[in-house]
mmCIF file of the C-alpha atoms, coordinates in Angstrom:
data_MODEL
# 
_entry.id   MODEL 
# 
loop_
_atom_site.group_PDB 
_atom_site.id 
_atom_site.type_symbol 
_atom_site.label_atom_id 
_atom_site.label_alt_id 
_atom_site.label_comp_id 
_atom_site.label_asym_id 
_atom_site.label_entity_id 
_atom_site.label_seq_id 
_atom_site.pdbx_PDB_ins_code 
_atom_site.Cartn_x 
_atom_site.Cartn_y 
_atom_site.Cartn_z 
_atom_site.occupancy 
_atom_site.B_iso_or_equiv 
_atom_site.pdbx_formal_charge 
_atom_site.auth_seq_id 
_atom_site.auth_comp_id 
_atom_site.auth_asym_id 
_atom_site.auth_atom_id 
_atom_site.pdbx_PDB_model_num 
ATOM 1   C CA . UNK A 1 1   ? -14.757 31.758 -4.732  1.00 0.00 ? 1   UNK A CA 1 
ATOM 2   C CA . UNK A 1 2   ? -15.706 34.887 -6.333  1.00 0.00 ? 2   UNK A CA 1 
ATOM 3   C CA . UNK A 1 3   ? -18.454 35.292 -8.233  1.00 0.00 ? 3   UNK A CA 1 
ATOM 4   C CA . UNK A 1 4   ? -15.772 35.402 -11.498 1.00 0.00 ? 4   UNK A CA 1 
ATOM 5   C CA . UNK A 1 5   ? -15.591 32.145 -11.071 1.00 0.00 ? 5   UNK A CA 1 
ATOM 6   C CA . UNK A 1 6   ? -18.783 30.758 -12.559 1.00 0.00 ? 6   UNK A CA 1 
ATOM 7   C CA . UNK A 1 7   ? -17.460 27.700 -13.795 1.00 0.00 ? 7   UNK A CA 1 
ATOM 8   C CA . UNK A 1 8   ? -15.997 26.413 -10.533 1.00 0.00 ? 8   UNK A CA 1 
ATOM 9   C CA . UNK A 1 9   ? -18.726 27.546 -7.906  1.00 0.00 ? 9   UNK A CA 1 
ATOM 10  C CA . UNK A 1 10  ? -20.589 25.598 -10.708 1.00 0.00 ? 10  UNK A CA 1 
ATOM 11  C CA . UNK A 1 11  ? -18.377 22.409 -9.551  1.00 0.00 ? 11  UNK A CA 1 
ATOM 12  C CA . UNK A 1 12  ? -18.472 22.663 -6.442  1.00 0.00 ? 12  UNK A CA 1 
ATOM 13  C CA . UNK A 1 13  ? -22.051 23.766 -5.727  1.00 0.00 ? 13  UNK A CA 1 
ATOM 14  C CA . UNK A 1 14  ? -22.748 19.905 -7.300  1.00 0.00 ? 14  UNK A CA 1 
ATOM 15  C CA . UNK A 1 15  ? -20.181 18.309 -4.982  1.00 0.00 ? 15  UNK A CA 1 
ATOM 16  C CA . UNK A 1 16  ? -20.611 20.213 -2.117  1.00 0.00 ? 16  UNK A CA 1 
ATOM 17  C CA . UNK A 1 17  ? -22.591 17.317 -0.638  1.00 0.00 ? 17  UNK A CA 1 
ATOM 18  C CA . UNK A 1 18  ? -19.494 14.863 -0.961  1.00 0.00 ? 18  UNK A CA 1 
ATOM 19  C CA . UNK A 1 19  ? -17.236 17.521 0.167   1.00 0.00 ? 19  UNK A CA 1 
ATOM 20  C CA . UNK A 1 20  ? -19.726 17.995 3.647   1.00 0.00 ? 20  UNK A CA 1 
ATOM 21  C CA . UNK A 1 21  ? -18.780 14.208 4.264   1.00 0.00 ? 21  UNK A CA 1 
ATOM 22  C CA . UNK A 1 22  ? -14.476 14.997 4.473   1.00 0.00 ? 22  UNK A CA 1 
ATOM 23  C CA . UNK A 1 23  ? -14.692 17.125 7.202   1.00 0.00 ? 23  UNK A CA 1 
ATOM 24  C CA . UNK A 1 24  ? -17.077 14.247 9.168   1.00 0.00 ? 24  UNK A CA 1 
ATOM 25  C CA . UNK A 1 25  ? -14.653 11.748 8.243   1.00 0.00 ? 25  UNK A CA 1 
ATOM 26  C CA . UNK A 1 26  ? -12.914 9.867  11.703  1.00 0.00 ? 26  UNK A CA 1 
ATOM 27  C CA . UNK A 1 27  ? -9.242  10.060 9.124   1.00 0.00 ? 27  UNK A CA 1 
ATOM 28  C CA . UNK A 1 28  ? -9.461  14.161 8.907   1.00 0.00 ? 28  UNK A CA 1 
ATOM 29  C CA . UNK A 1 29  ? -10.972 14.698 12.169  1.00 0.00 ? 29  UNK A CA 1 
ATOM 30  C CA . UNK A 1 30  ? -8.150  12.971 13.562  1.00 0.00 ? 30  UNK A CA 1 
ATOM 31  C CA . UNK A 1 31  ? -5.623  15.103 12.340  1.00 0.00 ? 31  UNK A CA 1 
ATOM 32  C CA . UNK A 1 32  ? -7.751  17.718 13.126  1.00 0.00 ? 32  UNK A CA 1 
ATOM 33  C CA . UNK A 1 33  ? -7.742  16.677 17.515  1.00 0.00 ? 33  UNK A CA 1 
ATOM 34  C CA . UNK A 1 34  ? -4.567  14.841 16.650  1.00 0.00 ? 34  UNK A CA 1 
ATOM 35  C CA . UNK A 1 35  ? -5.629  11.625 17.337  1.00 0.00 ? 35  UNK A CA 1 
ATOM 36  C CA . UNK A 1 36  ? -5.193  9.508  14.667  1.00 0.00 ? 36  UNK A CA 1 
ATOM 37  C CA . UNK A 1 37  ? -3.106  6.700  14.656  1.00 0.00 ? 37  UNK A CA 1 
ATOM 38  C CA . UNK A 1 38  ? -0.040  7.108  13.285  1.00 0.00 ? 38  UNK A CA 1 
ATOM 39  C CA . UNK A 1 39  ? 0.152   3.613  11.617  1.00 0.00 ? 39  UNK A CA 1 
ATOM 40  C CA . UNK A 1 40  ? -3.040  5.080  9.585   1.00 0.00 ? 40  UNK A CA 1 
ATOM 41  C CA . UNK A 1 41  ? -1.529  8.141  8.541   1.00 0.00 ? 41  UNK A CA 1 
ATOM 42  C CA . UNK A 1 42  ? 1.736   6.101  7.603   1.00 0.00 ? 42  UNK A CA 1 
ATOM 43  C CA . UNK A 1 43  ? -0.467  3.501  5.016   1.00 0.00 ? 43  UNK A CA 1 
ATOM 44  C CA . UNK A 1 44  ? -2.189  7.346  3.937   1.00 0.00 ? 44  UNK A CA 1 
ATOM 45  C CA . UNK A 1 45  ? 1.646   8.874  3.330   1.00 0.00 ? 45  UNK A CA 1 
ATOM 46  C CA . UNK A 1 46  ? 2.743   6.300  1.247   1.00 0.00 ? 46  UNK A CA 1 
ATOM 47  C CA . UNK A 1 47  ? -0.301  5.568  -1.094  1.00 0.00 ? 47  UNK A CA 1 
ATOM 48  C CA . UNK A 1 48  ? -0.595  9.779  -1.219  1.00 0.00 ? 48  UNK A CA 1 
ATOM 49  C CA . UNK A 1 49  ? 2.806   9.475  -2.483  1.00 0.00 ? 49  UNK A CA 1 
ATOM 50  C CA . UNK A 1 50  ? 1.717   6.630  -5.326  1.00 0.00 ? 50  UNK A CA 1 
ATOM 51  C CA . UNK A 1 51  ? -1.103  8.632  -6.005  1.00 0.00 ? 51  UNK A CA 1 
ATOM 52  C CA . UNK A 1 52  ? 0.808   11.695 -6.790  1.00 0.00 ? 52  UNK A CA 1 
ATOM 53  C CA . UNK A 1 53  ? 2.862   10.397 -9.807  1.00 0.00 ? 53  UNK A CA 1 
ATOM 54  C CA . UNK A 1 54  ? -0.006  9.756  -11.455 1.00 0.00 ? 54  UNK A CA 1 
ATOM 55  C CA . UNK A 1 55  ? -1.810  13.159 -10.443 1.00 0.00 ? 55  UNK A CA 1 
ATOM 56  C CA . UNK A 1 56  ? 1.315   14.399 -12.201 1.00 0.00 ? 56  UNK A CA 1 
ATOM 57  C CA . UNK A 1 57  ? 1.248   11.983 -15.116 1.00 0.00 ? 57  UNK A CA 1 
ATOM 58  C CA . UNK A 1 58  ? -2.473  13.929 -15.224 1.00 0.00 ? 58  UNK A CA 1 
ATOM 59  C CA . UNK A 1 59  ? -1.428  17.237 -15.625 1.00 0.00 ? 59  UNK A CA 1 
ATOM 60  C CA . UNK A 1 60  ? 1.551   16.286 -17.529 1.00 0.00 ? 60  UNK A CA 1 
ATOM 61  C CA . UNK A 1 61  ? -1.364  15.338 -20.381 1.00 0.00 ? 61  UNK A CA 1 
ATOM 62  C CA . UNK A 1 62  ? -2.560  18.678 -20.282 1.00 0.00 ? 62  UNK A CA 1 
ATOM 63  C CA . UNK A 1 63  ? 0.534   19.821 -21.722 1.00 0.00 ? 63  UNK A CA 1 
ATOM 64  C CA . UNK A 1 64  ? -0.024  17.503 -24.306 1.00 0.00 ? 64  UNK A CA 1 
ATOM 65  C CA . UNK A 1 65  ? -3.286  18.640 -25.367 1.00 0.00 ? 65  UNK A CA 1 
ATOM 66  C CA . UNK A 1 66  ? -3.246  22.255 -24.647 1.00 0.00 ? 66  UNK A CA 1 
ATOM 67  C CA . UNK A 1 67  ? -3.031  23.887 -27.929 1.00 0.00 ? 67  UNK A CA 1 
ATOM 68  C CA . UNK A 1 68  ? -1.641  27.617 -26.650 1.00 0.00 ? 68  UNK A CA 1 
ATOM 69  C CA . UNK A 1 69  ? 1.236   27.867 -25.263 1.00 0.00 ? 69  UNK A CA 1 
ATOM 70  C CA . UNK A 1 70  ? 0.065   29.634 -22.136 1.00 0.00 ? 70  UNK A CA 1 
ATOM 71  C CA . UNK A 1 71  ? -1.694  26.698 -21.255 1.00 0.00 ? 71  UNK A CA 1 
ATOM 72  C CA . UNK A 1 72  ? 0.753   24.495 -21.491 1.00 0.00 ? 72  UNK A CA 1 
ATOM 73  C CA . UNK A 1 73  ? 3.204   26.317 -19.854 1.00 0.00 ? 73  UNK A CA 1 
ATOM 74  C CA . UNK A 1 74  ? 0.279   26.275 -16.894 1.00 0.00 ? 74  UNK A CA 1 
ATOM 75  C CA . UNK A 1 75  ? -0.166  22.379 -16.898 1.00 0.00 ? 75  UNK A CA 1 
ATOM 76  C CA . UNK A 1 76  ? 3.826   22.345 -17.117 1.00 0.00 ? 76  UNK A CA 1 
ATOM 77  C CA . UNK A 1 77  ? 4.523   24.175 -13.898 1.00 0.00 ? 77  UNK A CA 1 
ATOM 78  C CA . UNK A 1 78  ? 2.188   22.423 -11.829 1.00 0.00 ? 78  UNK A CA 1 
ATOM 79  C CA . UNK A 1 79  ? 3.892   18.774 -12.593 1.00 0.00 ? 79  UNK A CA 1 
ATOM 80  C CA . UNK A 1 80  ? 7.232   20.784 -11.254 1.00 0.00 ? 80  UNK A CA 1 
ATOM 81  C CA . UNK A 1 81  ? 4.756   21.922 -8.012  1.00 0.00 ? 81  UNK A CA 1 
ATOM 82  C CA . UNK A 1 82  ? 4.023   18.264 -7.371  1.00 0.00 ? 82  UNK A CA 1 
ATOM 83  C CA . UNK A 1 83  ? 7.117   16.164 -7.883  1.00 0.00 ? 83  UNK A CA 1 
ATOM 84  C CA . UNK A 1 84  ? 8.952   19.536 -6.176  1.00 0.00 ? 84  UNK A CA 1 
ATOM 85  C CA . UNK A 1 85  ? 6.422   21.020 -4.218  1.00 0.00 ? 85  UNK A CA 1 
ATOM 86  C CA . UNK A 1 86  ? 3.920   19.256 -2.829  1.00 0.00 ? 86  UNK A CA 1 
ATOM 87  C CA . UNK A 1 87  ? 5.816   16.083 -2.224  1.00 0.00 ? 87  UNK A CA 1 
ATOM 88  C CA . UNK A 1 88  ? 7.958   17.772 -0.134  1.00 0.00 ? 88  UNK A CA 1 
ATOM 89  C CA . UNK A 1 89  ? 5.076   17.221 2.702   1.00 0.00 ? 89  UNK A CA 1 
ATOM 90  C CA . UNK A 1 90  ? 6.009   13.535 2.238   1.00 0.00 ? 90  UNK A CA 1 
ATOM 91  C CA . UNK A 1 91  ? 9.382   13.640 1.841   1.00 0.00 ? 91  UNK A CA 1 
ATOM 92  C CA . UNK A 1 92  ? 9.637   15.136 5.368   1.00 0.00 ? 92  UNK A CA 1 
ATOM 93  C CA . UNK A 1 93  ? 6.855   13.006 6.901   1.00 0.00 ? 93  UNK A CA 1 
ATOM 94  C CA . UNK A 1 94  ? 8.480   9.637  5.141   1.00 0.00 ? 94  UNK A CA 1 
ATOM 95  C CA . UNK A 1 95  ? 12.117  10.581 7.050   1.00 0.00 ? 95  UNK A CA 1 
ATOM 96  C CA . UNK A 1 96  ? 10.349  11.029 9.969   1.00 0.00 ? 96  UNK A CA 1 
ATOM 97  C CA . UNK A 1 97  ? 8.356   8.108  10.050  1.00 0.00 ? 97  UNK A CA 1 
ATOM 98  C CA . UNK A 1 98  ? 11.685  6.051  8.266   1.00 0.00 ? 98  UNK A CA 1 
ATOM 99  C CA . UNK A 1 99  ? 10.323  5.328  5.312   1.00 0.00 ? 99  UNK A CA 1 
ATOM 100 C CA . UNK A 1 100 ? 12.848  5.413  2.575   1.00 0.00 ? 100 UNK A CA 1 
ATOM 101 C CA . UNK A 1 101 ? 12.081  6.796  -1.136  1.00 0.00 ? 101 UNK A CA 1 
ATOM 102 C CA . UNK A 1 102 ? 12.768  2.918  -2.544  1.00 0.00 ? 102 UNK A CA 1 
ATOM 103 C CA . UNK A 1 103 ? 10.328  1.542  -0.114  1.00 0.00 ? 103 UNK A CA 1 
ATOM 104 C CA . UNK A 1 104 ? 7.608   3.946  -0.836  1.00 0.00 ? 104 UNK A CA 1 
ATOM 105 C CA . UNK A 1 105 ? 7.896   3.875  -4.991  1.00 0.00 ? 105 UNK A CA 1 
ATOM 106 C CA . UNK A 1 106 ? 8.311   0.102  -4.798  1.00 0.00 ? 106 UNK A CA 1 
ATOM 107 C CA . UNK A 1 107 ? 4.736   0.009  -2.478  1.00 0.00 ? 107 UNK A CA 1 
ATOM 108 C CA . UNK A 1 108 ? 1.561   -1.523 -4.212  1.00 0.00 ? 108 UNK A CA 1 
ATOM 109 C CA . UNK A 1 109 ? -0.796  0.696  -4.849  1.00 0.00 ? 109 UNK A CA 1 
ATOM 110 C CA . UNK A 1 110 ? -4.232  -0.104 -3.093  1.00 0.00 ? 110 UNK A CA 1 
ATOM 111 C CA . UNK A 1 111 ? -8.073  -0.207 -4.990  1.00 0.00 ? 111 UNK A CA 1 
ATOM 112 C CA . UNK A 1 112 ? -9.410  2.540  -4.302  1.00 0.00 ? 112 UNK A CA 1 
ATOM 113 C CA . UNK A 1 113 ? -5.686  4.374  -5.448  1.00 0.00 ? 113 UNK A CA 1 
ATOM 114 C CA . UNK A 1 114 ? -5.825  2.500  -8.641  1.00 0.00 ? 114 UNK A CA 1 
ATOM 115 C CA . UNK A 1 115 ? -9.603  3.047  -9.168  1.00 0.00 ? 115 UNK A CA 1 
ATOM 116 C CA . UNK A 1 116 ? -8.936  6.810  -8.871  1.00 0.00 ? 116 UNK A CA 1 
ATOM 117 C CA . UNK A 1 117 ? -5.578  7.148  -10.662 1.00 0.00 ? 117 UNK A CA 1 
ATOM 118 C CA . UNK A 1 118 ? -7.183  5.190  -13.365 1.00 0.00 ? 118 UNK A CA 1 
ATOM 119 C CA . UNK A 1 119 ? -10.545 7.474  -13.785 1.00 0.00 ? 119 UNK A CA 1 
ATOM 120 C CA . UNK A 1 120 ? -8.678  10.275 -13.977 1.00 0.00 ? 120 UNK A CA 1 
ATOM 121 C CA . UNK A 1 121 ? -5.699  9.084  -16.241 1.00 0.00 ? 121 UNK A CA 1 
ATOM 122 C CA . UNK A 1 122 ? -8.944  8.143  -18.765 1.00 0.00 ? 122 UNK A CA 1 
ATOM 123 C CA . UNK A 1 123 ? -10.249 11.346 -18.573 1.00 0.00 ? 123 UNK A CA 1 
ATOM 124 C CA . UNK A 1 124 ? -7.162  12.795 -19.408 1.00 0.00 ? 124 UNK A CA 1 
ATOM 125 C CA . UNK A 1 125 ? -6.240  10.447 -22.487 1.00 0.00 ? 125 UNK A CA 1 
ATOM 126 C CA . UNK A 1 126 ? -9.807  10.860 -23.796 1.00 0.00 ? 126 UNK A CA 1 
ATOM 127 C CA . UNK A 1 127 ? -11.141 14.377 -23.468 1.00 0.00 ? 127 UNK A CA 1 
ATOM 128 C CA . UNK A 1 128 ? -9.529  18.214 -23.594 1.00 0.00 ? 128 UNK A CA 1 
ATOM 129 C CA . UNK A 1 129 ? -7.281  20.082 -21.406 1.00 0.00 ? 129 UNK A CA 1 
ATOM 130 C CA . UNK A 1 130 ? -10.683 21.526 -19.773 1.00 0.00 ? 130 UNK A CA 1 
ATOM 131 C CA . UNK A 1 131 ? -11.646 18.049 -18.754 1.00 0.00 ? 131 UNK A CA 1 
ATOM 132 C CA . UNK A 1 132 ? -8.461  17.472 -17.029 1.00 0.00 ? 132 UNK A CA 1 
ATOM 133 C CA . UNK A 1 133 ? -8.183  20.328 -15.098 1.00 0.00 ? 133 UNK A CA 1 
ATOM 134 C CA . UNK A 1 134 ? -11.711 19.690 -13.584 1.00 0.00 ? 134 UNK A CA 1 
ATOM 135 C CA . UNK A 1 135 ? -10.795 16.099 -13.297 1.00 0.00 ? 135 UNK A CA 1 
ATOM 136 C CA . UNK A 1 136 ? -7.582  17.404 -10.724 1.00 0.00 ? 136 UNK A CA 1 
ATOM 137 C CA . UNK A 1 137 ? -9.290  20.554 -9.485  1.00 0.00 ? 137 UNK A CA 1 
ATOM 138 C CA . UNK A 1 138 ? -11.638 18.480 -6.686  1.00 0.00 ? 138 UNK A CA 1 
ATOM 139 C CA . UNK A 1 139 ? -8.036  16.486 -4.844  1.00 0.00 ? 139 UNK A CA 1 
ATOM 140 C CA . UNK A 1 140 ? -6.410  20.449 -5.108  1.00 0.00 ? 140 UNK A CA 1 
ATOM 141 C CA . UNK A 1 141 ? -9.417  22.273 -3.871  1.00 0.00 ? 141 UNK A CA 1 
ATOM 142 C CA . UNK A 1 142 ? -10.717 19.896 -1.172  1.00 0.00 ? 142 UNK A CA 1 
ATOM 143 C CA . UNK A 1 143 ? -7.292  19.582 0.400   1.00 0.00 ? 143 UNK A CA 1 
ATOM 144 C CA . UNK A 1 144 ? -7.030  23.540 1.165   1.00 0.00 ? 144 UNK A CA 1 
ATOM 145 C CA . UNK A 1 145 ? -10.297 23.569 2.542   1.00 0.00 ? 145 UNK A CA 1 
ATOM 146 C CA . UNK A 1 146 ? -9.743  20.324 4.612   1.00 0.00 ? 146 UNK A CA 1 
ATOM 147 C CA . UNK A 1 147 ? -6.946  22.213 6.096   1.00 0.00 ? 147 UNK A CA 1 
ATOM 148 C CA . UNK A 1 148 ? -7.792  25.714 6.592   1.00 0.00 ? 148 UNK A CA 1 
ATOM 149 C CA . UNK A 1 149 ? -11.242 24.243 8.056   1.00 0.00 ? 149 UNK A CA 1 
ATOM 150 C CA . UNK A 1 150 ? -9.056  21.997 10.474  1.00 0.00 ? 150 UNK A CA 1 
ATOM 151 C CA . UNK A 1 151 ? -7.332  25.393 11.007  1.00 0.00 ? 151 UNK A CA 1 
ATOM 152 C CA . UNK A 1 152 ? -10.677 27.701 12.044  1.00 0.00 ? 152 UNK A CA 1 
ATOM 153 C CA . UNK A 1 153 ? -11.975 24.467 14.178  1.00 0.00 ? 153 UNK A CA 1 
ATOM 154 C CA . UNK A 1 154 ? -8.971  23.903 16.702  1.00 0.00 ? 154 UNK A CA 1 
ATOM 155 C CA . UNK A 1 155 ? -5.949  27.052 15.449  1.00 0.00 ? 155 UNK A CA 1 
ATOM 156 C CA . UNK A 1 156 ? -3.886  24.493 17.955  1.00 0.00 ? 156 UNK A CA 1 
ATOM 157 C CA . UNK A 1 157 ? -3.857  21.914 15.474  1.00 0.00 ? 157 UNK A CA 1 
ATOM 158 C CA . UNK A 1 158 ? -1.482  23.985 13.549  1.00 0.00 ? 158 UNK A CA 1 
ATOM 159 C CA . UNK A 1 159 ? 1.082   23.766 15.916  1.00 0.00 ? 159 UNK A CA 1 
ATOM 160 C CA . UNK A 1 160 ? 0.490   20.237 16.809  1.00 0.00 ? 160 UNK A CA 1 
ATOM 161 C CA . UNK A 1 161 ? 3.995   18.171 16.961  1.00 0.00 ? 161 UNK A CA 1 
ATOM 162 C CA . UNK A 1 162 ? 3.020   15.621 14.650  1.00 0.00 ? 162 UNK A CA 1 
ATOM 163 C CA . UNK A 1 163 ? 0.221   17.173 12.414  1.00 0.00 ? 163 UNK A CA 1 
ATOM 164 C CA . UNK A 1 164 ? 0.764   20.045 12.172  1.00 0.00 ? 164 UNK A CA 1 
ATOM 165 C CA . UNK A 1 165 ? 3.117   20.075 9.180   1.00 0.00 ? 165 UNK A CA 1 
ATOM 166 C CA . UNK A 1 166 ? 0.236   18.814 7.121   1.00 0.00 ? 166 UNK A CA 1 
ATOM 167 C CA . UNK A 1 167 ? -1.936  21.135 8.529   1.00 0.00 ? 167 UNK A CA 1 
ATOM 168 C CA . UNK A 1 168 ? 0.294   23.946 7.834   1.00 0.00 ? 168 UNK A CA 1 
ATOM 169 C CA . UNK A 1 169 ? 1.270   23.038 4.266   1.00 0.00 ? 169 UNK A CA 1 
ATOM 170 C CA . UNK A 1 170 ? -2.271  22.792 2.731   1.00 0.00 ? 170 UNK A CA 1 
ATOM 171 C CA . UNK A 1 171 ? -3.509  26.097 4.687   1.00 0.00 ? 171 UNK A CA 1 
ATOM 172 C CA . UNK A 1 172 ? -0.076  27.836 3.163   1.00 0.00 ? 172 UNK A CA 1 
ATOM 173 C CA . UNK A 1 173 ? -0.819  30.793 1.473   1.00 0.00 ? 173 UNK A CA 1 
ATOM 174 C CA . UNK A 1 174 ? 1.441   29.450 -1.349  1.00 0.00 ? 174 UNK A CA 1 
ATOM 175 C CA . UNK A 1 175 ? -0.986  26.140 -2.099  1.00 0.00 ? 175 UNK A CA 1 
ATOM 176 C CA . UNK A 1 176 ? -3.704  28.712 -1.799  1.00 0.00 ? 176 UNK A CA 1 
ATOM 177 C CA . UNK A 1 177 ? -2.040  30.782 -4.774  1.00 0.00 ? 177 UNK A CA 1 
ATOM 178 C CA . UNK A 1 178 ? -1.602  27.415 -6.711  1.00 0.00 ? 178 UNK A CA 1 
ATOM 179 C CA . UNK A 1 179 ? -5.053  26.781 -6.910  1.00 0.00 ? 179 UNK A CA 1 
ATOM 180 C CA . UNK A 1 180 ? -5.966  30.176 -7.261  1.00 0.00 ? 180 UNK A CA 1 
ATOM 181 C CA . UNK A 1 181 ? -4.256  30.221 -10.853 1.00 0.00 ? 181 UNK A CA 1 
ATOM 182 C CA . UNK A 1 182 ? -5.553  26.409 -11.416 1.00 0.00 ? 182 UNK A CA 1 
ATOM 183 C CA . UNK A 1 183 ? -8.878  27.933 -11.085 1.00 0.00 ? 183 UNK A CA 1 
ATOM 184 C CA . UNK A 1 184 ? -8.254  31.048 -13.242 1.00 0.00 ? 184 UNK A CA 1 
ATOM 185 C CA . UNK A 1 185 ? -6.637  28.165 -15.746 1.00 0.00 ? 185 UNK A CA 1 
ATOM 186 C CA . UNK A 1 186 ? -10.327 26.093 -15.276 1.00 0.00 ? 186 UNK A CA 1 
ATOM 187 C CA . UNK A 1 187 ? -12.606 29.576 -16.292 1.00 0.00 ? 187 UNK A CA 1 
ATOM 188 C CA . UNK A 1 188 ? -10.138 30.638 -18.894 1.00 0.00 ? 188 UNK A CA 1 
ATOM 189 C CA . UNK A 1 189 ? -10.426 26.894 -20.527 1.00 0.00 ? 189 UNK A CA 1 
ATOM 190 C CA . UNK A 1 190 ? -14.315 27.044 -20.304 1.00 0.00 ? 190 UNK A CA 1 
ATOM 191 C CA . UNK A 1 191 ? -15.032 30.024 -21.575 1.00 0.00 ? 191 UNK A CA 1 
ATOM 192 C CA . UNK A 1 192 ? -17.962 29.917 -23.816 1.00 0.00 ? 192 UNK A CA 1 
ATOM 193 C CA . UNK A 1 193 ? -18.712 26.537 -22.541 1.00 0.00 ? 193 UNK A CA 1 
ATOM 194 C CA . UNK A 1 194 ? -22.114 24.563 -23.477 1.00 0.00 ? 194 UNK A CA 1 
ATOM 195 C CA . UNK A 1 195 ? -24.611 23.648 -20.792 1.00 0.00 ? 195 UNK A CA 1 
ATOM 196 C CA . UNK A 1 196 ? -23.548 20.214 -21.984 1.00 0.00 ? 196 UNK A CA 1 
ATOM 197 C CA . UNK A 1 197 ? -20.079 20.569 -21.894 1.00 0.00 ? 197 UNK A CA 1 
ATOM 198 C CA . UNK A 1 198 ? -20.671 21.961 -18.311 1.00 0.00 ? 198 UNK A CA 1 
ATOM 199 C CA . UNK A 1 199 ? -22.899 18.818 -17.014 1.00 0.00 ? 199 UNK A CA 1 
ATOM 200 C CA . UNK A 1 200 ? -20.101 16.482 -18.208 1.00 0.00 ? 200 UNK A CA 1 
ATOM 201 C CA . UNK A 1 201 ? -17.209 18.786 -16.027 1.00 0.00 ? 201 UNK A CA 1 
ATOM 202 C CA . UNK A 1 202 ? -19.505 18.413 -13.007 1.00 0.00 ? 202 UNK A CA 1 
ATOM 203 C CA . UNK A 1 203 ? -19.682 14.425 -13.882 1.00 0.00 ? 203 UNK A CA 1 
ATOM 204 C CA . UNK A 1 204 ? -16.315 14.287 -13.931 1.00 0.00 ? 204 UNK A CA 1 
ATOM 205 C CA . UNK A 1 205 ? -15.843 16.651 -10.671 1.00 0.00 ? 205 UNK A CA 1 
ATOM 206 C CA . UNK A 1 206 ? -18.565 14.988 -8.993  1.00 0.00 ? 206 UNK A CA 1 
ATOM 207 C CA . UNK A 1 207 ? -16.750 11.537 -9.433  1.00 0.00 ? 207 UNK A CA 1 
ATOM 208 C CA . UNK A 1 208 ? -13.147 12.691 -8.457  1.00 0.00 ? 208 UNK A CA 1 
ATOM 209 C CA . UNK A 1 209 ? -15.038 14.359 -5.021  1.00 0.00 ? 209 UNK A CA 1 
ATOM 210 C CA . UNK A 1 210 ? -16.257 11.198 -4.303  1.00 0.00 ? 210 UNK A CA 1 
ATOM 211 C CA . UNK A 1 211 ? -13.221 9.469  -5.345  1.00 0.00 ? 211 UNK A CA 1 
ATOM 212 C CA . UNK A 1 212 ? -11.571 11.540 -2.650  1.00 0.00 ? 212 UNK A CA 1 
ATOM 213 C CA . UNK A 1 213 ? -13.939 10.143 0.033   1.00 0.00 ? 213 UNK A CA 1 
ATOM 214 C CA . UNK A 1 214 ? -13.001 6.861  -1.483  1.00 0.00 ? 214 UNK A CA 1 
ATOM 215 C CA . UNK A 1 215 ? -9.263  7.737  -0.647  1.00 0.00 ? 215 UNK A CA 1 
ATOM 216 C CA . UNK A 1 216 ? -9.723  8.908  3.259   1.00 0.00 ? 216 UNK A CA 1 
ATOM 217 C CA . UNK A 1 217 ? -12.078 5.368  3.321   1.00 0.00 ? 217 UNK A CA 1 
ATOM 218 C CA . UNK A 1 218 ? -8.927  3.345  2.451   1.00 0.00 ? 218 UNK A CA 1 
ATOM 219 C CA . UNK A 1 219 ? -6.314  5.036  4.556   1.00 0.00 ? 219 UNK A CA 1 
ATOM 220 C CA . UNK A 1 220 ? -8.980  5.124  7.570   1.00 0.00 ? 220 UNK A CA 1 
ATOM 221 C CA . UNK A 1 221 ? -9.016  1.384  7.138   1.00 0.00 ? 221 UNK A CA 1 
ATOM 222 C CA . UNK A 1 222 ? -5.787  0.403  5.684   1.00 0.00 ? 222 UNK A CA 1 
ATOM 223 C CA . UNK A 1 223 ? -7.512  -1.215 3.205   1.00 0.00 ? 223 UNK A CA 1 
ATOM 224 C CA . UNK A 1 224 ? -5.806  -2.558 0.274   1.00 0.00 ? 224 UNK A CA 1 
# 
C-alpha cells in the first residue's frame, strides 16, 4: 500500500497477525499445491456464493447512507462487480462441478456464513458508509493477496487444470484495480478521522479478518 494510504496500512498493520494465519491454512495451501479435495472446495463454492449476496446486500447499504453522490455511485458499482463480476468465478466453477444456480441459492447457509454475513450486515445498518467499507475491505483485500501470494510461491499453480481459475481471477489485474479504488473510497471516507473513530474501523476490520479465518475453518471442514 502506499504510504497515501494511512488509513488502510492502519487496518491492516492490526490484522496482519490474522491475515499471517490464511496463507498457513491446509484449505489455501491446497489450492496453492493443488491438493485439496475437491468435495471441500465444492461445500467452499457454494457457501462463497451465499455469502456473496449478502456481501452485496453490504455494499448495497452504502448507497443508502452515502450522502454525495460520488460515493454512492462507488458503493453502486461494486454490487454490479459482485452479482456480475466476481460471481462469475462461481458461475464457471458451479457448471463445472454441476451444480445448478437453483441448487446453490436454495443451499443453507452454514454458522460461521451466517455469523459473518450477520456482523457485517449490523455494521452496515448501524454505523456510516466509512464503517462499511472497512467492514468489506478485509474479504476484498485478503483474497488478492491470498492469490497473488499462491502466485509468487508455486507460478505453476496458475496454470493448474482445476485451480487455477481461482488463482487467476483474484491475482487479475482487474480485482487488483477494484480494490485499488475501494481503498481510495476507504481514505477519502476517513478523512479527518478521530483516533476513536479509527480504533472502532480496526475493531470492525480486525473482526471481519478473523471472520475470514472463520470462513476457510468451515469449508476446510465442511462444517455446517
Amino acid at each position: 500500500m502506499s504510504t497515501v494510504n494511512q488509513t488502510t496500512e492502519r487496518l491492516l498493520d492490526a490484522a496482519r497477525g490474522v491475515w499471517e494465519g490464511y496463507h498457513a491454512h491446509p484449505f489455501v495451501r491446497g489450492i496453492a499445491d493443488g491438493s485439496l479435495d475437491v468435495e471441500k472446495f465444492r461445500f467452499y463454492l457454494v457457501q462463497d456464493y451465499l455469502y456473496l449476496f449478502d456481501y452485496a446486500r453490504v455494499f448495497a447499504m452504502g448507497v443508502v447512507k452515502a450522502r454525495e453522490p460520488a460515493v454512492m455511485r462507488a458503493f453502486a458499482s461494486y454490487v454490479h462487480q459482485i452479482l456480475d463480476g466476481e460471481m462469475d468465478i462461481h458461475k464457471a466453477y458451479m457448471e463445472r462441478l454441476g451444480i445448478s444456480r437453483d441448487e446453490a441459492e436454495r443451499a443453507r447457509p452454514a454458522l460461521a456464513n451466517l455469523s459473518y454475513t450477520a456482523y457485517m450486515r449490523a455494521v452496515a445498518e448501524e454505523e456510516g458508509p466509512a464503517e462499511i467499507a472497512a467492514a468489506i475491505l478485509s474479504c476484498a483485500l485478503s483474497y488478492e493477496e491470498i492469490a497473488k501470494r499462491i502466485v509468487e510461491s508455486n507460478p505453476a499453480a496458475a496454470e493448474h487444470a482445476f485451480y487455477g481459475e481461482w488463482v487467476r481471477g483474484y491475482a487479475a489485474e482487474g480485482y487488483a484495480e477494484a480494490n485499488r479504488k475501494l481503498v481510495t473510497l476507504v481514505e477519502q471516507l476517513t478523512a479527518g478521522y478521530t483516533e476513536a473513530q479509527l480504533r472502532r474501523l480496526s475493531d470492525i476490520f480486525v473482526a471481519c479478518s478473523r471472520y475470514e479465518g472463520m470462513f476457510w475453518d468451515m469449508a476446510w471442514k465442511m462444517e455446517m
